[in-house]
C-alpha positions in Angstrom: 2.3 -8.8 6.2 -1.5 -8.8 7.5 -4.6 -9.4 6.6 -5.2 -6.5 4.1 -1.5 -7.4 2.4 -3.3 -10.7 1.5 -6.7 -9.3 0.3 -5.3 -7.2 -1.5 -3.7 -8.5 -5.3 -2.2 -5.3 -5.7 -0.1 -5.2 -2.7 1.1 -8.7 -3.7 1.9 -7.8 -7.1 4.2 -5.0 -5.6 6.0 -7.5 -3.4 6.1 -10.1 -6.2 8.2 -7.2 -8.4 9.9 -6.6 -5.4 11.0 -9.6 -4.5 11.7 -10.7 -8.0 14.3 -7.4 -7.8 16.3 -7.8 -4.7 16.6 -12.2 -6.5 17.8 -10.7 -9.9 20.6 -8.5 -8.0 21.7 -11.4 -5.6 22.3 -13.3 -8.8 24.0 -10.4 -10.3 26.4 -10.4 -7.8 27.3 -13.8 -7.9 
């Protein structure tokens, strides 16, 4: 993650739904 990662709100919404994904199956699987 650099400096344009951070600047940009789109690239951190991506991760955000990312992240919220790989969460929601670690929970899935107990």
């Amino acid at each position: 993650m650099g400096i344009s990662a951070i600047n940009n709100p789109e690239n951190k919404r991506t991760n955000a739904i990312r992240y919220t994904a790989l969460n929601a199956e670690d929970t899935m699987k107990g």
